[in-house]
C-alpha positions as CSV (number, residue, x, y, z in Angstrom):
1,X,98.4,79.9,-81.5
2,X,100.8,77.3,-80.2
3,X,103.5,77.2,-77.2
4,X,106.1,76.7,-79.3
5,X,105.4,79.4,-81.3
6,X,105.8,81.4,-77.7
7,X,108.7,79.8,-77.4
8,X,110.1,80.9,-80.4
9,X,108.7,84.5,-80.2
10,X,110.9,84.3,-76.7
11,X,114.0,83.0,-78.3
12,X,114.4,85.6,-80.9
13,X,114.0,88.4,-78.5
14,X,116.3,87.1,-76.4
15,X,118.7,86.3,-79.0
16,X,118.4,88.5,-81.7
17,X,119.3,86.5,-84.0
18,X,116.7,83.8,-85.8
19,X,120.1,81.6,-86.5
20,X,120.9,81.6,-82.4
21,X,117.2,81.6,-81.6
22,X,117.1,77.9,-83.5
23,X,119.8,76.5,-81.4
24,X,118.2,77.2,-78.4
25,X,114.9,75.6,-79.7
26,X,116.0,73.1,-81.4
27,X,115.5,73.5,-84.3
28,X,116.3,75.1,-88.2
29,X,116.2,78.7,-88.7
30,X,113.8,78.2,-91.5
31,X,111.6,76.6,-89.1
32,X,112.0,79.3,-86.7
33,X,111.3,82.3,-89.3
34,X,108.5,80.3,-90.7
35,X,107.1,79.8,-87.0
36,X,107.3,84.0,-86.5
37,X,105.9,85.0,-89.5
38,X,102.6,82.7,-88.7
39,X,103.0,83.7,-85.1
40,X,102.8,87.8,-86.7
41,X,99.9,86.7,-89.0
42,X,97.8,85.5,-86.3
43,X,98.2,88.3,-84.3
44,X,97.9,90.9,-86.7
45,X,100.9,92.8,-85.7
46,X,104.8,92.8,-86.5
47,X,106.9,91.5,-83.8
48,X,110.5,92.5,-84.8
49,X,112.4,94.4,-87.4
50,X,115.5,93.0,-89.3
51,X,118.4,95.4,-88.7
52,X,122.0,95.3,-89.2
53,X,122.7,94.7,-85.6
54,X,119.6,91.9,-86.2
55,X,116.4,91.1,-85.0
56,X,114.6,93.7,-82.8
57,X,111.4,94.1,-81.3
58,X,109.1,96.4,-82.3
59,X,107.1,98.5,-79.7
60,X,104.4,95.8,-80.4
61,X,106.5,92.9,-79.6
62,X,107.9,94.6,-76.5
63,X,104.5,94.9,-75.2
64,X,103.9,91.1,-75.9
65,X,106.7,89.9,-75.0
66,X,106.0,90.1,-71.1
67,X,101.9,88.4,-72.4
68,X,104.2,85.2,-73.9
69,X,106.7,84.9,-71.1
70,X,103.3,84.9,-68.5
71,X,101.7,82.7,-71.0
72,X,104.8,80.1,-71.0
73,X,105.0,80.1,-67.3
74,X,101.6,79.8,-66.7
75,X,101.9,76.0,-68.9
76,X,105.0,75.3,-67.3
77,X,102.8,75.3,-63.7
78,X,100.3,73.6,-65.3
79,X,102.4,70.6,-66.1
80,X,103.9,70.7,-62.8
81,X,101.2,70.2,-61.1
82,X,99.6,67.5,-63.6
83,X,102.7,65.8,-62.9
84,X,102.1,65.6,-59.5
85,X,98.6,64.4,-59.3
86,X,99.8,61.7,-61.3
87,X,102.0,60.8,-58.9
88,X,105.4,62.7,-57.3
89,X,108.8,61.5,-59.2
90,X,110.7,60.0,-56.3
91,X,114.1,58.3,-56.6
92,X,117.8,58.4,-56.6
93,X,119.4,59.9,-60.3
94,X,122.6,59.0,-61.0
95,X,123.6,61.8,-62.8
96,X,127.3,62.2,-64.7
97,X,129.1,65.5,-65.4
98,X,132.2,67.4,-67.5
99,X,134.2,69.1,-64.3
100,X,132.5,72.5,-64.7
101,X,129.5,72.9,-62.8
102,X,129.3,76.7,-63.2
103,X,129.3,76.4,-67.3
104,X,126.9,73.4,-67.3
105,X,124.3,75.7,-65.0
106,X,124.0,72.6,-62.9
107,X,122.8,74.9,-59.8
108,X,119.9,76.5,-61.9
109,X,119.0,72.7,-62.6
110,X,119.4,71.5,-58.8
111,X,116.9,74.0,-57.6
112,X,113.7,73.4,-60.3
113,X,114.9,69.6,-59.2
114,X,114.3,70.7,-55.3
115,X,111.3,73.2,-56.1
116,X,109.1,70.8,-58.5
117,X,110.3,67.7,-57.2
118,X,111.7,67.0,-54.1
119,X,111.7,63.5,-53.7
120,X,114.2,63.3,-56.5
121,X,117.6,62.8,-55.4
122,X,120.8,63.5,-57.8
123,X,124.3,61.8,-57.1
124,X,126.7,63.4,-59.1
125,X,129.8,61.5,-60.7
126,X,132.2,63.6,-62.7
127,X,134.4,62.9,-65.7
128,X,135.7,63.1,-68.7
129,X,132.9,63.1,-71.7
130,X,133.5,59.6,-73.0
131,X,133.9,58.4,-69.4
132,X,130.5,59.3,-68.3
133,X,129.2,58.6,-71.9
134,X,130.3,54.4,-71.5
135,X,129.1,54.8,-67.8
136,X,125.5,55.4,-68.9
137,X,125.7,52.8,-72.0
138,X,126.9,50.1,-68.9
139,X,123.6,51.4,-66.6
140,X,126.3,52.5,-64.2
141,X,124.7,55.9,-64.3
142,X,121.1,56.8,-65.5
143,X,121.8,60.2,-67.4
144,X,124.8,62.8,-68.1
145,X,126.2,65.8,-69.4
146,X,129.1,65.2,-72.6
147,X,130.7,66.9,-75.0
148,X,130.1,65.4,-78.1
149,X,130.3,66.0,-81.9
150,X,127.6,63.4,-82.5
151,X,123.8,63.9,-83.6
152,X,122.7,60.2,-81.9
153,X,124.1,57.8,-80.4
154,X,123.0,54.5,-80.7
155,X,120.5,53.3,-77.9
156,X,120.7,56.4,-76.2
157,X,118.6,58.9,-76.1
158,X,121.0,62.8,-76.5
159,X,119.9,66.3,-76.9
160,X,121.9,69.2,-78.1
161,X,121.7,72.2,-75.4
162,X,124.7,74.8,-76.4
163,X,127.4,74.9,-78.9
164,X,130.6,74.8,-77.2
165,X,133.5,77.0,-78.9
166,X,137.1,75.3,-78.7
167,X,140.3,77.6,-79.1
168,X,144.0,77.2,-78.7
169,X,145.7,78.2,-75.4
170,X,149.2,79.1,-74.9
171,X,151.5,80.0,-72.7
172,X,152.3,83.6,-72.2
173,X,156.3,84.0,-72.8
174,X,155.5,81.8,-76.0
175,X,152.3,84.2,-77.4
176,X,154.0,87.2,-76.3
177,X,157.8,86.4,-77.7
178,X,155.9,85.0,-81.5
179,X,153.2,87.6,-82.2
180,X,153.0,86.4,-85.8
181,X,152.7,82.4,-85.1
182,X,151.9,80.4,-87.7
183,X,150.0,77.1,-87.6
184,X,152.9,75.0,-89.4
185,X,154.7,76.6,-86.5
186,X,151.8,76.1,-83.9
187,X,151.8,72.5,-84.6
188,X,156.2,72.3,-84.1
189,X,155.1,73.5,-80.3
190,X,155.2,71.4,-76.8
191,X,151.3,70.8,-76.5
192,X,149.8,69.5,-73.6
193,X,147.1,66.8,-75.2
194,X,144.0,64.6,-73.4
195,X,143.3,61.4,-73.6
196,X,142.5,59.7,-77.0
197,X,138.9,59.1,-76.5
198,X,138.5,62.9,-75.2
199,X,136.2,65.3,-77.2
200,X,139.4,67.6,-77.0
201,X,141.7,64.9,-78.6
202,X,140.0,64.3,-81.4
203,X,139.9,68.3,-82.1
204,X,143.3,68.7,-81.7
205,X,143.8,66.0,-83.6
206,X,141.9,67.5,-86.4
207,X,143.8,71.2,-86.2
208,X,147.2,69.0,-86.9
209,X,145.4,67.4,-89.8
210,X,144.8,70.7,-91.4
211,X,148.8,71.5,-90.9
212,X,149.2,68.9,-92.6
213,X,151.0,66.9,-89.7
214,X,149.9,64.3,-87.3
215,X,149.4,64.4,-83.2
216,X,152.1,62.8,-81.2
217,X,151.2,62.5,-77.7
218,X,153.2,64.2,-75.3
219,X,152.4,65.9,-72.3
220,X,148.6,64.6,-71.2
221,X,145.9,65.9,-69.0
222,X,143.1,64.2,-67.6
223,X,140.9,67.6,-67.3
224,X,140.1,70.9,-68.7
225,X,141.3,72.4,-65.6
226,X,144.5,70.8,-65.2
227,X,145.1,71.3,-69.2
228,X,144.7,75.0,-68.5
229,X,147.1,74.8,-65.5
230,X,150.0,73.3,-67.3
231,X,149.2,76.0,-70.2
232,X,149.6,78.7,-67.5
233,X,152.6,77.1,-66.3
234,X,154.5,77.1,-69.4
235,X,154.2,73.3,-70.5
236,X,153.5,74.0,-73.9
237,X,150.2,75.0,-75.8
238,X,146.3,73.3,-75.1
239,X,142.6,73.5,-76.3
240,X,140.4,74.8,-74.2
241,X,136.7,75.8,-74.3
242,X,136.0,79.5,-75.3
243,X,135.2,80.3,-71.9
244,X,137.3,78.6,-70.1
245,X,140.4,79.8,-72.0
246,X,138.7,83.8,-71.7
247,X,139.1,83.8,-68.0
248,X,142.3,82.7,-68.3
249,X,143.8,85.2,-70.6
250,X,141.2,87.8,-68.6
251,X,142.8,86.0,-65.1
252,X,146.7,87.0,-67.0
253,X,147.5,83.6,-67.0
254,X,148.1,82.5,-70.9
255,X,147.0,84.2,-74.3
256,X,144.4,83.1,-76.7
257,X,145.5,82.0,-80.4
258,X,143.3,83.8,-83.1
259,X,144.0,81.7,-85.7
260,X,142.1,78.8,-85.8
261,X,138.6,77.7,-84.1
262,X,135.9,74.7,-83.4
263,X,132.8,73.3,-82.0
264,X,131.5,70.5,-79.8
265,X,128.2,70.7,-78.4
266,X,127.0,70.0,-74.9
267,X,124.6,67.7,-74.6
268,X,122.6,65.3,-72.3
269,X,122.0,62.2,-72.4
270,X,120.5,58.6,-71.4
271,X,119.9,55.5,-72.2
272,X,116.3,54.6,-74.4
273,X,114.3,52.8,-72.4
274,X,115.7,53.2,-69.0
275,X,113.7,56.6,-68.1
276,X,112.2,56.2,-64.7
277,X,110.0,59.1,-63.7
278,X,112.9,60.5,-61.4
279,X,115.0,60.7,-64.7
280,X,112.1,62.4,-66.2
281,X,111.8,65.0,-63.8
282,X,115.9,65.1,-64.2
283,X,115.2,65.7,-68.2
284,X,112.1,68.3,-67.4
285,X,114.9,70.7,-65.3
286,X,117.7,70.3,-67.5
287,X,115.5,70.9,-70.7
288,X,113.6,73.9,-69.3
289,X,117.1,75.5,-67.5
290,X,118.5,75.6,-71.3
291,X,115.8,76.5,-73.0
Protein backbone atom coordinates (compact mmCIF):
# COMPACT_ATOMS: atom_id res chain seq x y z
CA UNK A 1 0.00 0.00 0.00
CA UNK A 2 0.85 3.63 -0.51
CA UNK A 3 0.79 6.79 1.93
CA UNK A 4 -1.43 8.48 -0.07
CA UNK A 5 -3.70 5.90 -0.03
CA UNK A 6 -3.47 6.49 4.07
CA UNK A 7 -4.03 9.68 3.44
CA UNK A 8 -7.03 9.25 1.64
CA UNK A 9 -8.40 6.47 3.90
CA UNK A 10 -7.90 9.53 6.67
CA UNK A 11 -9.71 12.16 4.70
CA UNK A 12 -12.80 10.30 4.11
CA UNK A 13 -13.26 9.48 7.72
CA UNK A 14 -12.68 12.67 8.69
CA UNK A 15 -14.97 14.12 6.11
CA UNK A 16 -17.49 11.90 5.22
CA UNK A 17 -17.82 12.73 2.26
CA UNK A 18 -15.44 11.40 -0.87
CA UNK A 19 -16.40 14.86 -2.69
CA UNK A 20 -14.85 16.93 0.61
CA UNK A 21 -12.24 14.23 1.16
CA UNK A 22 -10.80 15.32 -2.57
CA UNK A 23 -10.44 18.81 -1.63
CA UNK A 24 -8.45 18.29 1.16
CA UNK A 25 -6.13 15.95 -0.93
CA UNK A 26 -6.04 17.45 -3.77
CA UNK A 27 -7.40 15.84 -5.77
CA UNK A 28 -10.81 14.39 -7.95
CA UNK A 29 -13.34 12.39 -6.25
CA UNK A 30 -12.89 9.77 -8.81
CA UNK A 31 -9.45 9.56 -7.84
CA UNK A 32 -10.20 9.39 -4.30
CA UNK A 33 -12.97 6.54 -4.59
CA UNK A 34 -10.67 4.75 -6.96
CA UNK A 35 -7.76 5.11 -4.31
CA UNK A 36 -10.38 3.45 -1.35
CA UNK A 37 -11.64 0.79 -3.18
CA UNK A 38 -7.81 -0.48 -4.05
CA UNK A 39 -6.93 0.56 -0.48
CA UNK A 40 -10.17 -2.08 0.66
CA UNK A 41 -8.90 -4.71 -1.94
CA UNK A 42 -5.61 -4.94 -0.48
CA UNK A 43 -6.67 -5.26 2.82
CA UNK A 44 -9.31 -7.60 2.46
CA UNK A 45 -11.84 -5.67 4.47
CA UNK A 46 -14.47 -2.85 3.85
CA UNK A 47 -13.62 0.42 5.27
CA UNK A 48 -16.90 2.49 5.10
CA UNK A 49 -20.48 2.24 4.21
CA UNK A 50 -22.31 4.77 1.84
CA UNK A 51 -25.31 6.18 3.80
CA UNK A 52 -27.60 8.91 3.32
CA UNK A 53 -25.81 11.00 5.90
CA UNK A 54 -22.52 9.64 3.69
CA UNK A 55 -19.56 7.87 4.16
CA UNK A 56 -19.11 5.95 7.50
CA UNK A 57 -16.68 3.66 8.80
CA UNK A 58 -17.35 0.37 9.40
CA UNK A 59 -16.22 -1.32 12.70
CA UNK A 60 -13.25 -2.47 10.52
CA UNK A 61 -12.19 0.86 9.40
CA UNK A 62 -12.61 2.29 12.98
CA UNK A 63 -10.22 -0.14 14.14
CA UNK A 64 -7.71 0.98 11.23
CA UNK A 65 -8.17 4.11 11.32
CA UNK A 66 -6.01 4.80 14.59
CA UNK A 67 -3.06 1.84 12.49
CA UNK A 68 -3.17 4.71 9.37
CA UNK A 69 -3.03 7.83 11.43
CA UNK A 70 0.20 5.97 13.51
CA UNK A 71 1.35 4.92 10.19
CA UNK A 72 1.17 8.63 8.64
CA UNK A 73 2.87 10.12 11.68
CA UNK A 74 5.41 7.71 11.87
CA UNK A 75 6.55 9.03 7.80
CA UNK A 76 5.93 12.43 8.71
CA UNK A 77 9.03 11.82 11.61
CA UNK A 78 10.79 10.07 9.26
CA UNK A 79 11.12 12.99 6.87
CA UNK A 80 11.75 15.34 9.60
CA UNK A 81 14.52 13.98 10.59
CA UNK A 82 15.95 13.10 6.92
CA UNK A 83 15.53 16.60 6.56
CA UNK A 84 17.70 17.41 9.18
CA UNK A 85 20.65 15.28 8.51
CA UNK A 86 20.75 16.84 5.34
CA UNK A 87 21.13 19.91 6.79
CA UNK A 88 18.70 22.27 9.23
CA UNK A 89 16.51 24.94 7.04
CA UNK A 90 17.77 28.15 8.47
CA UNK A 91 16.66 31.64 7.22
CA UNK A 92 14.42 34.51 7.37
CA UNK A 93 10.78 33.83 5.31
CA UNK A 94 9.06 36.61 4.30
CA UNK A 95 5.78 35.47 4.54
CA UNK A 96 2.46 37.60 3.29
CA UNK A 97 -1.12 37.22 4.67
CA UNK A 98 -5.18 38.08 4.25
CA UNK A 99 -5.88 39.98 7.76
CA UNK A 100 -7.25 36.76 9.54
CA UNK A 101 -4.80 34.86 11.27
CA UNK A 102 -7.32 32.67 13.19
CA UNK A 103 -9.11 31.45 9.64
CA UNK A 104 -5.78 30.97 7.84
CA UNK A 105 -4.58 28.53 11.09
CA UNK A 106 -1.41 30.54 10.87
CA UNK A 107 -0.68 29.51 14.71
CA UNK A 108 -0.99 25.77 13.95
CA UNK A 109 1.69 26.55 11.15
CA UNK A 110 4.05 28.75 13.42
CA UNK A 111 4.46 25.99 15.94
CA UNK A 112 5.48 22.80 13.35
CA UNK A 113 7.67 25.93 11.93
CA UNK A 114 9.28 26.26 15.68
CA UNK A 115 8.99 22.37 16.52
CA UNK A 116 10.78 20.91 13.16
CA UNK A 117 12.66 23.86 12.35
CA UNK A 118 13.77 26.33 14.50
CA UNK A 119 16.16 28.13 12.66
CA UNK A 120 13.50 29.33 10.36
CA UNK A 121 12.38 32.70 10.95
CA UNK A 122 8.83 34.07 9.53
CA UNK A 123 8.20 37.96 9.10
CA UNK A 124 4.72 38.47 8.47
CA UNK A 125 3.32 41.34 6.05
CA UNK A 126 -0.40 41.50 5.81
CA UNK A 127 -2.73 42.55 2.97
CA UNK A 128 -5.04 42.48 0.67
CA UNK A 129 -4.88 39.20 -1.69
CA UNK A 130 -3.61 41.00 -4.84
CA UNK A 131 -1.32 43.10 -2.70
CA UNK A 132 0.60 40.32 -1.29
CA UNK A 133 0.08 38.31 -4.61
CA UNK A 134 2.34 41.35 -6.81
CA UNK A 135 4.62 41.51 -3.61
CA UNK A 136 5.84 37.95 -4.18
CA UNK A 137 5.83 38.28 -8.19
CA UNK A 138 8.34 41.61 -7.38
CA UNK A 139 10.58 39.09 -4.78
CA UNK A 140 9.43 41.57 -2.15
CA UNK A 141 8.21 38.65 -0.20
CA UNK A 142 9.17 34.90 -0.73
CA UNK A 143 5.63 33.13 -0.12
CA UNK A 144 1.85 34.09 0.82
CA UNK A 145 -1.53 33.33 1.70
CA UNK A 146 -4.40 34.82 -1.23
CA UNK A 147 -7.67 34.46 -2.11
CA UNK A 148 -7.84 33.68 -5.54
CA UNK A 149 -10.18 32.20 -8.17
CA UNK A 150 -7.22 31.10 -10.31
CA UNK A 151 -5.83 27.36 -10.93
CA UNK A 152 -1.97 28.88 -11.78
CA UNK A 153 -0.52 31.69 -11.98
CA UNK A 154 2.11 32.21 -14.22
CA UNK A 155 5.68 31.79 -12.73
CA UNK A 156 4.41 31.05 -9.47
CA UNK A 157 4.11 28.15 -7.98
CA UNK A 158 0.01 28.13 -5.90
CA UNK A 159 -1.71 25.40 -4.17
CA UNK A 160 -5.42 25.19 -3.30
CA UNK A 161 -5.91 24.54 0.57
CA UNK A 162 -9.83 25.36 1.43
CA UNK A 163 -12.66 26.60 -0.52
CA UNK A 164 -13.71 29.85 0.87
CA UNK A 165 -17.60 30.52 0.84
CA UNK A 166 -18.59 34.27 -0.01
CA UNK A 167 -22.14 35.64 1.14
CA UNK A 168 -23.91 38.98 1.24
CA UNK A 169 -23.94 41.02 4.53
CA UNK A 170 -26.37 43.51 5.49
CA UNK A 171 -27.18 45.73 7.79
CA UNK A 172 -29.68 44.82 10.38
CA UNK A 173 -32.68 47.67 10.18
CA UNK A 174 -32.36 46.90 6.27
CA UNK A 175 -32.68 42.76 6.55
CA UNK A 176 -35.09 43.10 9.24
CA UNK A 177 -37.47 45.98 7.75
CA UNK A 178 -37.29 43.84 3.81
CA UNK A 179 -37.74 40.20 4.72
CA UNK A 180 -38.59 39.38 1.18
CA UNK A 181 -35.54 41.19 -0.67
CA UNK A 182 -35.00 40.65 -3.99
CA UNK A 183 -31.73 40.75 -5.87
CA UNK A 184 -33.06 43.50 -8.57
CA UNK A 185 -33.70 45.14 -5.22
CA UNK A 186 -30.37 43.93 -3.49
CA UNK A 187 -28.39 45.47 -6.23
CA UNK A 188 -30.64 49.33 -5.85
CA UNK A 189 -28.87 49.11 -2.10
CA UNK A 190 -25.94 51.45 -0.61
CA UNK A 191 -23.07 48.72 -0.73
CA UNK A 192 -19.91 49.06 0.76
CA UNK A 193 -17.33 47.68 -2.12
CA UNK A 194 -13.22 46.84 -2.05
CA UNK A 195 -10.94 47.77 -4.14
CA UNK A 196 -10.97 46.74 -7.84
CA UNK A 197 -8.19 44.28 -7.87
CA UNK A 198 -9.74 42.60 -4.61
CA UNK A 199 -10.92 38.94 -4.81
CA UNK A 200 -14.23 40.48 -3.24
CA UNK A 201 -14.63 43.09 -6.06
CA UNK A 202 -14.58 40.96 -8.70
CA UNK A 203 -17.49 38.77 -6.86
CA UNK A 204 -19.51 41.42 -6.22
CA UNK A 205 -19.02 42.53 -9.39
CA UNK A 206 -20.18 39.25 -10.81
CA UNK A 207 -23.60 39.09 -8.39
CA UNK A 208 -24.55 42.69 -10.17
CA UNK A 209 -23.83 40.94 -13.52
CA UNK A 210 -26.45 38.34 -12.77
CA UNK A 211 -29.05 41.29 -11.91
CA UNK A 212 -28.44 42.30 -14.84
CA UNK A 213 -26.81 45.74 -13.69
CA UNK A 214 -23.37 46.97 -13.32
CA UNK A 215 -21.10 47.94 -9.96
CA UNK A 216 -20.70 51.49 -9.30
CA UNK A 217 -18.25 52.16 -6.62
CA UNK A 218 -19.37 53.83 -3.75
CA UNK A 219 -18.47 53.35 -0.35
CA UNK A 220 -14.94 51.32 -0.23
CA UNK A 221 -13.07 49.24 2.28
CA UNK A 222 -9.64 48.34 2.30
CA UNK A 223 -10.35 45.02 4.60
CA UNK A 224 -12.68 42.37 5.43
CA UNK A 225 -12.82 43.63 8.78
CA UNK A 226 -13.53 47.07 8.24
CA UNK A 227 -16.17 45.95 5.32
CA UNK A 228 -17.94 44.12 8.05
CA UNK A 229 -17.79 47.11 10.40
CA UNK A 230 -19.43 49.65 8.11
CA UNK A 231 -22.03 46.65 7.34
CA UNK A 232 -22.72 46.62 11.17
CA UNK A 233 -22.88 50.28 11.20
CA UNK A 234 -25.51 50.72 8.73
CA UNK A 235 -23.50 51.91 5.57
CA UNK A 236 -25.13 49.79 3.35
CA UNK A 237 -24.79 45.97 2.32
CA UNK A 238 -21.02 43.98 1.86
CA UNK A 239 -19.52 40.48 0.91
CA UNK A 240 -17.98 38.79 3.37
CA UNK A 241 -16.52 35.25 3.86
CA UNK A 242 -19.04 32.58 5.25
CA UNK A 243 -17.39 32.70 8.41
CA UNK A 244 -16.68 35.89 8.85
CA UNK A 245 -20.19 37.13 8.15
CA UNK A 246 -21.63 33.95 10.69
CA UNK A 247 -20.00 35.61 13.71
CA UNK A 248 -21.35 38.58 12.79
CA UNK A 249 -25.02 37.78 12.51
CA UNK A 250 -24.15 35.08 15.62
CA UNK A 251 -22.25 38.48 17.42
CA UNK A 252 -26.15 40.50 16.50
CA UNK A 253 -24.44 42.77 14.46
CA UNK A 254 -25.91 42.39 10.66
CA UNK A 255 -28.00 39.51 8.99
CA UNK A 256 -26.96 37.10 6.37
CA UNK A 257 -28.70 37.25 2.81
CA UNK A 258 -29.85 33.78 1.66
CA UNK A 259 -30.23 34.39 -1.72
CA UNK A 260 -27.24 34.22 -3.49
CA UNK A 261 -23.75 32.51 -2.88
CA UNK A 262 -19.84 32.04 -4.09
CA UNK A 263 -16.43 30.65 -3.88
CA UNK A 264 -12.77 31.73 -3.83
CA UNK A 265 -10.25 29.49 -2.65
CA UNK A 266 -7.33 30.06 -0.22
CA UNK A 267 -4.28 29.29 -1.39
CA UNK A 268 -0.44 29.68 -1.04
CA UNK A 269 1.80 30.61 -2.96
CA UNK A 270 5.44 31.52 -4.30
CA UNK A 271 7.42 32.26 -6.81
CA UNK A 272 9.08 28.99 -9.20
CA UNK A 273 12.40 28.92 -8.65
CA UNK A 274 12.95 31.06 -5.75
CA UNK A 275 12.44 28.17 -2.97
CA UNK A 276 15.21 28.24 -0.52
CA UNK A 277 15.16 25.45 1.94
CA UNK A 278 13.64 27.97 4.72
CA UNK A 279 10.65 28.39 2.19
CA UNK A 280 10.54 24.66 2.01
CA UNK A 281 10.25 24.00 5.51
CA UNK A 282 7.61 27.17 5.25
CA UNK A 283 5.62 24.91 2.39
CA UNK A 284 6.19 21.44 4.59
CA UNK A 285 4.03 23.26 7.74
CA UNK A 286 1.49 24.95 5.74
CA UNK A 287 0.93 21.85 3.54
CA UNK A 288 0.74 19.29 6.40
CA UNK A 289 -1.47 21.99 8.86
CA UNK A 290 -4.18 21.78 5.86
CA UNK A 291 -3.96 18.53 5.03
Amino acid sequence: MELYQLKTFVAIAKEGSLTRAAERVFTSAPAVSAQLKALEDELGVKLFERTPRGMVPTQAGRSLLEEAERTLASAMRMRSAAEQLRGAAQGVVRFGTVVDPVALRLGEVLVKLAERHPQVTLQLRQGLSFETLAAVQRGELDCAYALSDSEQVEGMELLRLVPVELVVTLPLPLSEAHPGLTLDELTRLPWVGTPPSCILRTHLEKLFAGAGRDYRQGRTADSESAVRSMVASGMGAGLLRLDQAEQGQRNGELAIWNGWRSRTWLCWLAAEGRHASAVEAVRSAVLETWA
